[in-house]
VORO-642021 format. One record per residue: z negated, y, x of N, C-alpha, C, CB in turn. Coordinates in steps of 0.1 Angstrom, whole numbers, plus 5000, padded with zeros to 4 digits. Glycine has a CB too. Example, Ala and Ser with C-alpha at 12.3 -4.5 7.8 and 13.67 -1.06 7.14 Angstrom:
492249435132492249555123492249675132491049555113;492949785128492949895137492150005129494349945141;
END
This chain:
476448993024476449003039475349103043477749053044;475049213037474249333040472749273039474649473030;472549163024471349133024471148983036470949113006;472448903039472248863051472048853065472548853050;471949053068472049103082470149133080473549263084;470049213070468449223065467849113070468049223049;468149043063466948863065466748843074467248703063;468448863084468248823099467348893109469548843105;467449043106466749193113465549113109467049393106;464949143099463249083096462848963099462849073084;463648863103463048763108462948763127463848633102;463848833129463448853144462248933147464548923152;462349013139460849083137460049063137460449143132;459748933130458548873125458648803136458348793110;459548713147459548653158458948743169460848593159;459348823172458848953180457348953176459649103175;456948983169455549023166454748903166455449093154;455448783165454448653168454348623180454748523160;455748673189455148593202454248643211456048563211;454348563222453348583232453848673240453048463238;452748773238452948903251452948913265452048993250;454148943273454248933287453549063292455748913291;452649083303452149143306452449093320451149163299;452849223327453049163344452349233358454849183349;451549253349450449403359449549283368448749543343;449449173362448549083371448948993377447649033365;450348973380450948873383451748913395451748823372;452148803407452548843417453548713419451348873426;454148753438455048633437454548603453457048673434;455148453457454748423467455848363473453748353467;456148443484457548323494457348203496457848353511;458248103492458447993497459247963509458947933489;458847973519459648003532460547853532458448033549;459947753530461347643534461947593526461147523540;461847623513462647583502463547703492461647503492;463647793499464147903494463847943478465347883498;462447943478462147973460460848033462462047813446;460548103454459048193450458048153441459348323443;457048123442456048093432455448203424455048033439;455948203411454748323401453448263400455048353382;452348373406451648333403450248443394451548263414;449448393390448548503382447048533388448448433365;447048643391445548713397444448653391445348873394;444448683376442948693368442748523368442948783349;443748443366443948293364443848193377445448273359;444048303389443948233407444848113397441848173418;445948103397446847983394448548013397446547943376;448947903397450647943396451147923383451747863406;452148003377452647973367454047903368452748083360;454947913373456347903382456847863390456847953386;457547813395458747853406459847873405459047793413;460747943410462147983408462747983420462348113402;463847893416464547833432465847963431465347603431;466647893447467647933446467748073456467847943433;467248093461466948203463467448213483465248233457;467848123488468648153500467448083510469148343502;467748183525467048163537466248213533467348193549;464648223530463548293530462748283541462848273521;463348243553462248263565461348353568462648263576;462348473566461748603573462048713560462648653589;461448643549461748763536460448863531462248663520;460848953524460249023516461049043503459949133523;459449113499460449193483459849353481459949093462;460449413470460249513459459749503444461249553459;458949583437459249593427460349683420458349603425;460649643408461049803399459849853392462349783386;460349953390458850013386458249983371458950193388;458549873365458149863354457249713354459449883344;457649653371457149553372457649403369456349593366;458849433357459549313358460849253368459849313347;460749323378462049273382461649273399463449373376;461749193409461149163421462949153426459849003422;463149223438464149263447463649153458464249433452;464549053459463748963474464848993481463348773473;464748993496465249003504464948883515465049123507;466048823518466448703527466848723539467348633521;466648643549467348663560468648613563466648623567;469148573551470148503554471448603542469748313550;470948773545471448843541471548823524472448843548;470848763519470948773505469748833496471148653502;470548933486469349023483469348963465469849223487;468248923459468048803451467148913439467048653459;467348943426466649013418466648933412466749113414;465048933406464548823399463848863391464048723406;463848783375462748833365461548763364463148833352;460548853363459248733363458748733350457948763373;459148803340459248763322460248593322460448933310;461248643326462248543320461948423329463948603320;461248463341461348323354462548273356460448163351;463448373359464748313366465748423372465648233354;466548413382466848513386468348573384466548493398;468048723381468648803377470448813377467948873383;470348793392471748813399471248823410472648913396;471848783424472248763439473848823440472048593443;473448863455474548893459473948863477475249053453;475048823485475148823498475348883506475648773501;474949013510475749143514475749143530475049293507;475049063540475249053554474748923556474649163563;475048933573474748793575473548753580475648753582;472848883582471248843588470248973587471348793606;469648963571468849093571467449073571469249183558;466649213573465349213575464349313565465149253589;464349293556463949343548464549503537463049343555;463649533531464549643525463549703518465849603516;463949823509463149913500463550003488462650003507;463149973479463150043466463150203466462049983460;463750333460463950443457462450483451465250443450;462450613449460850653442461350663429459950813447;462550653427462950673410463650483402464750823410;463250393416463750263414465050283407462750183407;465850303410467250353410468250233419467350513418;468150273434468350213443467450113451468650293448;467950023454467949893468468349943477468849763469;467249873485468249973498468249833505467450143509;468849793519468449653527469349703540468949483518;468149653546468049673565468749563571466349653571;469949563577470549463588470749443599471249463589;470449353603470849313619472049293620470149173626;472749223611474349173614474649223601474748993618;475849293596476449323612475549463617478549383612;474149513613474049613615473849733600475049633625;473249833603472849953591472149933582473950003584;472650013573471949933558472649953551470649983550;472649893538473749873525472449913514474549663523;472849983504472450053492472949973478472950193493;472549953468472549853456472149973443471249703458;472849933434472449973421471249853413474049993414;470249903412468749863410469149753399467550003404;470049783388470349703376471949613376470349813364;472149673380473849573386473849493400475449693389;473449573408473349533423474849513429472349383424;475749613422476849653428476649773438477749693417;477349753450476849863462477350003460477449823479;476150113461476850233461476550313476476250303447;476550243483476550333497476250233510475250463497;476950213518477250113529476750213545479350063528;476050213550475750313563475350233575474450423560;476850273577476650163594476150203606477950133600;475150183617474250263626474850223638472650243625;475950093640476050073652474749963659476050213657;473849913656472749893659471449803646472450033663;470949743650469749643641469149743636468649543649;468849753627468149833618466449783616469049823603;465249853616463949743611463349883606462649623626;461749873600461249973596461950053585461050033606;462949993576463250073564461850093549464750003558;461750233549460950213538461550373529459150203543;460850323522461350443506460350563509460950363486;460850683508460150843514460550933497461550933534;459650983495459451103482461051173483458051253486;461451183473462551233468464051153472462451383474;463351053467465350953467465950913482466951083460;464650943492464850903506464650733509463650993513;465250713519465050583525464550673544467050463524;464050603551464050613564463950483570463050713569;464550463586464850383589464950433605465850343580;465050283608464850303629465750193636462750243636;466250243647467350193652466750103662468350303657;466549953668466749893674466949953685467349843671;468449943687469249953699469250093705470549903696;469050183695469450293701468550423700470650313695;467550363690465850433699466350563685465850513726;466350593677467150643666466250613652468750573667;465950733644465450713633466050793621464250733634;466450743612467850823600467050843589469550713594;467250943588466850993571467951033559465951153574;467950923551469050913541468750943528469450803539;469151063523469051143514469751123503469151233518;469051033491470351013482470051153471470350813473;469251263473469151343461470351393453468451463464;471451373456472451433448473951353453472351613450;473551223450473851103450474751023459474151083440;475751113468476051053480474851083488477351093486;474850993500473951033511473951143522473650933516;473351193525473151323532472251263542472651453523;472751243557471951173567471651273579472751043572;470251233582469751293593469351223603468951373590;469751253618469451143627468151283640471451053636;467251153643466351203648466151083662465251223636;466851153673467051073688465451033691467851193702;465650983701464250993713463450923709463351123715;463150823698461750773690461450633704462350693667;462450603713461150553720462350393722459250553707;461850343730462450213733462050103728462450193745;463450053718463149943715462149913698462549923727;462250023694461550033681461549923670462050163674;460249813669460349663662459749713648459349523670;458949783643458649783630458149923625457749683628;457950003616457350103608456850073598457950183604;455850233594455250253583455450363577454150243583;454750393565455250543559453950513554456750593548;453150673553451850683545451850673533451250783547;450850663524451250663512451150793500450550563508;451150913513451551003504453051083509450351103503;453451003517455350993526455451073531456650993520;454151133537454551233554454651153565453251363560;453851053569453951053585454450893578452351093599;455150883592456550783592456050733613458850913588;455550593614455250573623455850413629453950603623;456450473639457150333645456650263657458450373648;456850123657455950073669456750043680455149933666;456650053692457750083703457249933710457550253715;458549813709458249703720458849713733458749573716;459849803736460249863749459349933761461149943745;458249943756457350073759455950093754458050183754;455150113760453650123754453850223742452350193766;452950233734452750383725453450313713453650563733;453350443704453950433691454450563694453150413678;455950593678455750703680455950763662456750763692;455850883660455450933645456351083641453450963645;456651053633457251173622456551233610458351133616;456651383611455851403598457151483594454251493598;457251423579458451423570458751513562458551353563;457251613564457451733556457651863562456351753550;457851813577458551903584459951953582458551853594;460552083577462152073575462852023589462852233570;462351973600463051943611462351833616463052043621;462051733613461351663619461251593633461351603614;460551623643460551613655459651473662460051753659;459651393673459351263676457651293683460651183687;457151253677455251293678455151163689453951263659;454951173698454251023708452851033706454551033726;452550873703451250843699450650723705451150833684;449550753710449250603722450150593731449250443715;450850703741451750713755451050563764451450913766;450350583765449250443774448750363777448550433777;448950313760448050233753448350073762448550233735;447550033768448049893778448449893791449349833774;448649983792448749993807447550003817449450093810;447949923827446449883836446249753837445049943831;446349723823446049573816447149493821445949553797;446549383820447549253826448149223807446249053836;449349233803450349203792450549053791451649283795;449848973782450548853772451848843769450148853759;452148733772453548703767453148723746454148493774;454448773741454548823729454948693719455548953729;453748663712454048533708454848543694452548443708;454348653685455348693674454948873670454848573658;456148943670455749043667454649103653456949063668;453849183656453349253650453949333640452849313657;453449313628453849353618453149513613453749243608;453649653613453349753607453149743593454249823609;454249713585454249753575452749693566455749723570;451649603571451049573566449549673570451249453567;450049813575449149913581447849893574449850073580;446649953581445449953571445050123575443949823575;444750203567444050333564442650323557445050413555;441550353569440650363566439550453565440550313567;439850563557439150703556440250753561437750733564;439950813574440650933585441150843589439951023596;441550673596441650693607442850543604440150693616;444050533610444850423612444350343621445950453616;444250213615444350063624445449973625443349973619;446250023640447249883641447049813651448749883642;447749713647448149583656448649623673449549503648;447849563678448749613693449749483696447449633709;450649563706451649453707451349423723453549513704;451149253722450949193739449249193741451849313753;448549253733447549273740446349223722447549463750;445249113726444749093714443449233711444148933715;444049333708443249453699443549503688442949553704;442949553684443449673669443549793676442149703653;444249913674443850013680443650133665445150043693;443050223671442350323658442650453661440550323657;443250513653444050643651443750733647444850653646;443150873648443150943636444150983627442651033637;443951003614445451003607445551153608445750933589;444951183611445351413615445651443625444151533616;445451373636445351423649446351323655443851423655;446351223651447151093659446351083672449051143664;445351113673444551043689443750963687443651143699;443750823696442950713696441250763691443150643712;440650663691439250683683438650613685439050673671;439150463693439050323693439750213695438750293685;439750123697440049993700438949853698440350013713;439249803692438549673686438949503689438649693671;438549473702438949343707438549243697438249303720;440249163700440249073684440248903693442449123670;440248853685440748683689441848623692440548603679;443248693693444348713697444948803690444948623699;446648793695447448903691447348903684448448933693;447049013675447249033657448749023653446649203651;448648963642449949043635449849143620451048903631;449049073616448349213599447549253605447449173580;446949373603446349423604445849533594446649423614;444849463582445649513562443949553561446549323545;444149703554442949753550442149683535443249893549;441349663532440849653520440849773513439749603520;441149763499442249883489441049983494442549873467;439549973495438950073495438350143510438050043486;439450073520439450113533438050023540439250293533;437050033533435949973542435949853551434949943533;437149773551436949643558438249623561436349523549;439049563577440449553581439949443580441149603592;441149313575441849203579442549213585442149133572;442149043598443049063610443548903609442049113627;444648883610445448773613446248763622445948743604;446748643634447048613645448248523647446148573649;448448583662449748493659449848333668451148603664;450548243664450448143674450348163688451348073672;449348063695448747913686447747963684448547753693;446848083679445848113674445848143662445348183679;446948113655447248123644446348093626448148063647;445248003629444547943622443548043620444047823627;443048153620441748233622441848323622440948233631;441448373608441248533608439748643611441648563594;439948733611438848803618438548963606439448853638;437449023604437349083595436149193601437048993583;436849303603436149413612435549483598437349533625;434549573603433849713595434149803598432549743596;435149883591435549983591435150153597435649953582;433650113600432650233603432250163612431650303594;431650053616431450023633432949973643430049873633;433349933635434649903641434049753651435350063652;433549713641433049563650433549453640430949533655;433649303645434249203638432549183630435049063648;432349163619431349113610431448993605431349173599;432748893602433448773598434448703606434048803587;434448613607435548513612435448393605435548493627;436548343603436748223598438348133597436148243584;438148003594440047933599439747893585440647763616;440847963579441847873568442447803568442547893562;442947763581443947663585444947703589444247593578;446047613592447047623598448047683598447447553599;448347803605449947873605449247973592451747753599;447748063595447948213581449048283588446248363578;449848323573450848403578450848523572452048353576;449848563561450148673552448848683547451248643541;448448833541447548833535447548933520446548853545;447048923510447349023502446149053491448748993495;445649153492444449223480444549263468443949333482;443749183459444049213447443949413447442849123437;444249403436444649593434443449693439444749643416;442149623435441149683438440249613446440649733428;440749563455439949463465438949363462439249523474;439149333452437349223455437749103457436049193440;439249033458439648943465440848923475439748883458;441048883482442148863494442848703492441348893511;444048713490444648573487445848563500445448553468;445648443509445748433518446948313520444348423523;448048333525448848163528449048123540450248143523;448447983538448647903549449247823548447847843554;450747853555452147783557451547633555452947823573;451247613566451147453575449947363567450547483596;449247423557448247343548449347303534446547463543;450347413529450647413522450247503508450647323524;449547573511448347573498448147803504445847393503;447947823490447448003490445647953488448148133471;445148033494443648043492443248193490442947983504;441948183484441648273474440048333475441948203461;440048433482438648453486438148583478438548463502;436448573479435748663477435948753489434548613475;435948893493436248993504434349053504437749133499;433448983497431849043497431348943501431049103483;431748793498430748743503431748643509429448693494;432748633512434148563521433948403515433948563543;433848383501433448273496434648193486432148303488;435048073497436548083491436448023474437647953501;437248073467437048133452437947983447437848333446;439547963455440547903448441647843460441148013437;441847693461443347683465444347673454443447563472;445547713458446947733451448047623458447547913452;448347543457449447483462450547493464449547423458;451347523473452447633473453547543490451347863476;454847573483455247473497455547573507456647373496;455547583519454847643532455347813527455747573550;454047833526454048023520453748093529452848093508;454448213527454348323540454148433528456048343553;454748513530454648703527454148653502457748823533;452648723503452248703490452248863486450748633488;453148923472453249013469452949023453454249043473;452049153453451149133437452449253430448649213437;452149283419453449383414452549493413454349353399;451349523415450649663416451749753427448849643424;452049663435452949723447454249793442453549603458;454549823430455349893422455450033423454949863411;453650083422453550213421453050283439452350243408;453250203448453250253460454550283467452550163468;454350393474454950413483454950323497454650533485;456150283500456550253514455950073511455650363528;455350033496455549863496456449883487454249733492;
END
């Protein structure tokens, strides 16, 4: 028996050491918005390897990494939070935990899930490897703008009640702090990527407004009080997305809401710098990794055309239509390409960001939100 358990140990070994090595540093996933499944696909290859079904309502989804890269946290709108392996290409375990959520965020120690609800409301907390719940926090109110903050934090913004909570899992129940006044109507946030300032976009109300987290009290910073007013206001064809913030050098570029500009921030001061008239309402508004160049993408029916400002003139240099319904955009790690999906073509496309020279189509059934796993070691993706 003993020289039977040997044979067995050394032949797995020898199986181990012959196969093929998974490496997931270059590989990313891509929403399948109408068929509820994700496409693996590979950076250096511009190809897909996969798909893995099953995976619920993905209308309005996102994901996470864990920090080792194999394991993608998707979040559904149809309240189902889906971990999935992208070694094994199949998913992990699901669970259903509300009936209509909007994203969610990973712990700095990838520990915890966290996921943002509209219905019934709050957020619900997961154990990273079981995805059994260890903390349920009800707010009364829609929850948007959850992201993961240094030291085992989540923060988060209240909808309904103009309210931003700071949930402290450091010593493992949560320890919650509520911070009033952030402003009417709060649709999305960001967190920097070194997790001081925490900035929320106000659709109730012109302006943004901002927290700095390293404050032991953190108090509601109003930023852009004015921003639009005077101006005749667009009906709001799809909200503007934060979390796809661009930082370039000193200075924040977002999305305005109702009105087609970028607006420009300093990241020290929080006072405008600029404004950059776009081709309609933006909805990304995503730096290139090395800041020098914002991608701008729009929302219907201008939806087809993106626009590509200079970071130091703050003027458009590029425009061009990929086609129908861009909904997302995402940069390889170190920018020298931007892979782009267009829902309504069907297909990811794959560009040069130096000389905007499309490199690759990917075939993909109507793709929205493309996420690479570099996004592992960031804060607040």
């Amino acid at each position: 028996m003993k020289q039977l358990i040997l044979g067995l140990a050394a032949t797995l070994m020898m199986t181990a050491a012959h196969a093929e090595p998974t490496a997931t540093g270059d590989l990313g996933l891509v929403i399948e918005r109408a068929k509820g499944s994700v496409l693996l696909v590979d950076q250096s290859d511009r190809a897909a390897l996969a798909r893995i079904e099953g995976l619920g309502d993905l209308s309005h989804a996102s994901l996470v990494y864990s920090p080792d890269e194999r394991f993608a946290y998707v979040f559904g709108r149809d309240g189902g939070l889906t971990k999935v392996d992208i070694v094994t290409r199949q998913i992990e375990s699901r669970v259903v935990q509300a009936g209509n959520a909007i994203g969610g965020a990973i712990s700095d120690d990838g520990k915890l899930v966290a996921v943002s609800n509209y219905e019934p409301g709050g957020v619900r907390v997961f154990d990273a490897d079981t995805l059994e719940m260890v903390a349920d926090i009800p707010t009364g109110s829609k929850t948007i703008g959850l992201v993961d903050a240094p030291g085992r934090r989540f923060v988060f913004t209240m909808w309904d009640t103009g309210e931003t909570w700071i949930a402290d899992f450091a010593n493992g129940s949560p320890e919650i702090t509520k911070i009033p006044d952030m402003g009417k109507n709060p649709y999305d946030a960001l967190i920097t990527a070194n997790g001081r300032t925490y900035i929320t976009g106000l659709f109730g109300e012109d302006g943004l407004t901002a927290l700095d987290l390293w404050d032991e009290t953190p108090e509601p910073i109003r930023v852009l009080p004015d921003y639009g007013r005077g101006q005749e206001e667009m009906p709001v064809y799809k909200m503007p997305h934060l979390e796809g913030w661009a930082l370039t050098g000193r200075e924040f570029v977002l999305p305005a809401v109702g009105h087609p500009q970028v607006l420009w921030i300093d990241a020290d001061t929080l006072i405008e710098t600029g404004r950059t008239q776009t081709h309609g309402q933006p909805v990304f508004a995503m730096a290139r990794p090395d800041g020098r160049q914002v991608w701008v993408n729009f929302a219907h029916p201008l939806n087809d055309t993106i626009q590509v400002i200079d970071s130091v003139t703050k003027e458009i240099i590029h425009e061009f239509k990929p086609g129908p319904a861009v909904l997302h955009m995402e940069f390889t790690p170190r920018g020298h390409e931007v892979w782009i999906s267009v829902r309504d073509a069907n297909k990811v496309m794959v560009y040069d960001t130096r000389t905007f020279e499309k490199l690759r189509e990917i075939e993909a059934d109507s793709p929205s939100g493309i996420f690479f796993t570099a996004r592992a070691h960031r804060t607040g993706l």
